[in-house]
Each structure stands twice: as C-alpha cells, then as structure tokens.
TILO-905853 format. One record per atom (N, C-alpha, C): residue in one letter; x, z, y. Coordinates in steps of 0.001 Angstrom, whole numbers, plus 500000, padded with zeros to 6 digits. Layout:
! TILO-905853
AXZY ...
! end
This chain:
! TILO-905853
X294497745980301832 X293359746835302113 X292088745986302041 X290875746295301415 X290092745974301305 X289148745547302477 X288515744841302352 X287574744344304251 X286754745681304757 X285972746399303565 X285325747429303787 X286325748397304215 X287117748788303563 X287991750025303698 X289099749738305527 X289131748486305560 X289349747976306865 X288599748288308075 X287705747826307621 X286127748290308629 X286099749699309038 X286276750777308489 X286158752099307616 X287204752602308793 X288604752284308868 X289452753010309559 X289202752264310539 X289399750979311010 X289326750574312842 X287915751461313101 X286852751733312758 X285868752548313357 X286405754283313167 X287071754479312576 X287377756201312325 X288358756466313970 X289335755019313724 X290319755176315080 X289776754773316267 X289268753885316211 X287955753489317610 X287550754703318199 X286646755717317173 X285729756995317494 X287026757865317753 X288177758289317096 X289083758987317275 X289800759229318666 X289638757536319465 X290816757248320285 X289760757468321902 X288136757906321175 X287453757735322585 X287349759380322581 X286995759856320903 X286840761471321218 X288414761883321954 X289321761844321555 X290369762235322030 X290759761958323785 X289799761085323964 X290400760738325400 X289656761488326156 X288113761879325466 X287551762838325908 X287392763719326061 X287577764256324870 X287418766049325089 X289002766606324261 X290297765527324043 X291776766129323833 X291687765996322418 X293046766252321934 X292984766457320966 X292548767729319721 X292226768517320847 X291719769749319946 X290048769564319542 X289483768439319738 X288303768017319616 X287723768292318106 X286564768361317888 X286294768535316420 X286297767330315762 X286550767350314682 X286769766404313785 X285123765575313455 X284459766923313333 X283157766500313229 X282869765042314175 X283263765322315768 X282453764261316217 X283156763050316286 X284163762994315459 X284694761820315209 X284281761142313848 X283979762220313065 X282876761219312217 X281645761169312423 X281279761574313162 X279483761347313656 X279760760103314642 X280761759818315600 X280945758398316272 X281216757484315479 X281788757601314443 X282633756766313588 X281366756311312685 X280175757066312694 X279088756563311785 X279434756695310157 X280345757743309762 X280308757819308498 X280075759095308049 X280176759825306509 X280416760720306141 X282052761466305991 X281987762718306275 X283448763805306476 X284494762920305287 X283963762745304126 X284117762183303036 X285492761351303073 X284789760504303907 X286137759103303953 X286713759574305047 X286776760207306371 X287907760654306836 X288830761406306552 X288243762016305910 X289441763478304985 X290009762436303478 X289448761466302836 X290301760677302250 X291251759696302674 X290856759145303866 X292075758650304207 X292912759236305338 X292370759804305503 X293546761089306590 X293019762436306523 X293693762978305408 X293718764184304803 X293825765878305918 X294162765067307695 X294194765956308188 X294551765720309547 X294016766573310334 X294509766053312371 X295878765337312080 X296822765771311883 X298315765324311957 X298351763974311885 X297689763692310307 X297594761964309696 X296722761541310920 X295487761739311169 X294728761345312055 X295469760728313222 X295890761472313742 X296981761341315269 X298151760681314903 X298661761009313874 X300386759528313457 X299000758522313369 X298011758234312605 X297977756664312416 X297383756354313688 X296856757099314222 X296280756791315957 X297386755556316569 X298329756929316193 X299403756192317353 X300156755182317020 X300394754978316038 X301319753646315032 X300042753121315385 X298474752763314951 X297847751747315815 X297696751559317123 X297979752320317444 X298464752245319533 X299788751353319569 X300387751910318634 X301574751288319169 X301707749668318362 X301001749227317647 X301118748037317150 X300207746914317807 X298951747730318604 X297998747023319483 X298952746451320905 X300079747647321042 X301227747428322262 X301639746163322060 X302344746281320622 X303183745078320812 X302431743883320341 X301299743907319698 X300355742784319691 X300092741964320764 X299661742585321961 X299521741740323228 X300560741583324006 X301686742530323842 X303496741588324230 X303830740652323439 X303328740295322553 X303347738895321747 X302654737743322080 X301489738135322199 X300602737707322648 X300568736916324272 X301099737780325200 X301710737912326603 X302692736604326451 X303735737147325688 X305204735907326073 X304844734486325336 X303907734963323710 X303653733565323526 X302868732124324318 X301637732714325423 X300750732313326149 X301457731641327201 X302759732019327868 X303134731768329172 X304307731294329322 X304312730650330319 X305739729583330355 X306782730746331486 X306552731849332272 X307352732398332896 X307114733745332284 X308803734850332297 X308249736191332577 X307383736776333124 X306943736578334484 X306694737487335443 X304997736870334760 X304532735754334321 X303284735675333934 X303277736379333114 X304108736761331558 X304183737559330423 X303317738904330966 X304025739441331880 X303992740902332009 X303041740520332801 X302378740307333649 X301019740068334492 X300049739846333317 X299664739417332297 X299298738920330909 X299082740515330267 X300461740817330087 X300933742156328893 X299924743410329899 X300067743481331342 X299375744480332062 X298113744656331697 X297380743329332008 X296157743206332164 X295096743549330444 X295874743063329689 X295678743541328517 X295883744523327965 X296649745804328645 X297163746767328227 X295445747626328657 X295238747028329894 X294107747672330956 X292978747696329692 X293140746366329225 X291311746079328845 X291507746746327667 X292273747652326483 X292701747968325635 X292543749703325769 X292781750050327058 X292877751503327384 X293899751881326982 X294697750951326464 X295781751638325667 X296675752570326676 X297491751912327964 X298365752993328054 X297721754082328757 X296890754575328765 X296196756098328959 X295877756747327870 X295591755514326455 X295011756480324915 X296362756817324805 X297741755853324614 X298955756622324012 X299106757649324714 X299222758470325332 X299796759884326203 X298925760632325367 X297452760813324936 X296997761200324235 X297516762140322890 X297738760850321780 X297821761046320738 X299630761869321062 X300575761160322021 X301551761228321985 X301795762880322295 X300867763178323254 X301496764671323765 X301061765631322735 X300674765637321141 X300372766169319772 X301327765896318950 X302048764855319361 X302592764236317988 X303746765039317481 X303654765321316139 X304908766571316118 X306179765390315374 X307537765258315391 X308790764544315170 X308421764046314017 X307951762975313390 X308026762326312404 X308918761430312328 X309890761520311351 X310805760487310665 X310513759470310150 X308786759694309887 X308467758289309531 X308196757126310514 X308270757305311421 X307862756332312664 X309003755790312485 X310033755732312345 X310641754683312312 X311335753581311138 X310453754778310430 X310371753707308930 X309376752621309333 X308048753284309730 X307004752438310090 X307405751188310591 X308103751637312014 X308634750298312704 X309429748915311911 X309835749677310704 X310672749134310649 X310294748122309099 X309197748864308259 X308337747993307561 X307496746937308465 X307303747263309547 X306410746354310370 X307167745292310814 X308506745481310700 X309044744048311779 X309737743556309979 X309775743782308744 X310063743429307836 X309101742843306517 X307767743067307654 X305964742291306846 X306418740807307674 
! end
C-alpha cells in the first residue's frame, strides 16, 4: 500500500472508530468523511460500503489488540507485568470499548479467519 493511500485509511478508521463510539453504528457516513478530512470519493473506493467499513474497523481493532500483546510480553521479564503493560495500553488505545462497537454490527464473516490467518502467515 502506498504511504498516501496508508495515510488515507488510518484517518477514514481513526474518524470511523470515534464517530461510531459516538453516535453507533447507524451514524452517517457523511460525518465520517467530514472527520476523516476527505472527499465521499475515497471512502466509497476503498470501502464500498458500512459492512466493509465495520469488517476493516474491526480486523484493525483486532490487530492493534494483538500489537500491544506483543508488545506487552516482549517489554517484560514477568507475566503479571505483560498483562499490567497489555491493560494499560489497551486503555490508552480505547480499544476494548471501540471493539464492542464495531463487534455488536458485525454480520458472520468467513473471512475473519482467513484474515487471521494471512496475518500470522505475513
């Protein structure tokens, strides 16, 4: 992926993951590209629709998860520091309050565990 086109989605999911925490997921799309600072344009090209919107939400929720449980066990010489580590970072992330979010929309995708499973095979 290109640096721009990089740039492009962490700000679409940034704006996505604050509208959603705010006003749900039935939120308009609109003000996720008016936070996101772009035109309708590039959100509807790279996520053609709420559904895509909310799977890549959450596959980046869930890869930010295990980013700082990596992060957590690599840093520390005990468990109990890991997870004191993995908490505190979970906090500064918002993450485990954004996943319930995206999660209580998410309709059964089969691809999530393809996902997972290209991800632990990059």
């Amino acid at each position: 992926m290109r640096a721009d086109a990089a740039r492009s989605r962490r700000r679409i999911l940034d704006a996505a993951l604050d509208v959603f925490l705010t006003r749900g997921l039935d939120a308009p799309l609109d003000l996720i590209v008016r936070q996101a600072g772009i035109g309708p344009g590039r959100l509807y090209r790279r996520l053609p629709d709420r559904e895509a919107l909310v799977r890549d939400l959450t596959g980046d929720l869930l890869t930010r998860l295990e980013n700082v449980a990596e992060a957590a066990a690599r840093r520390t010489a005990t468990p109990s520091e890991a997870v004191r580590r993995f908490v505190h970072a979970v906090a500064d992330l918002r993450t485990g309050a954004a996943i319930l979010v995206p999660l209580e929309g998410l309709v059964v995708d089969y691809r999530v565990p393809g996902w997972r499973r290209a991800r632990l095979n990059a």
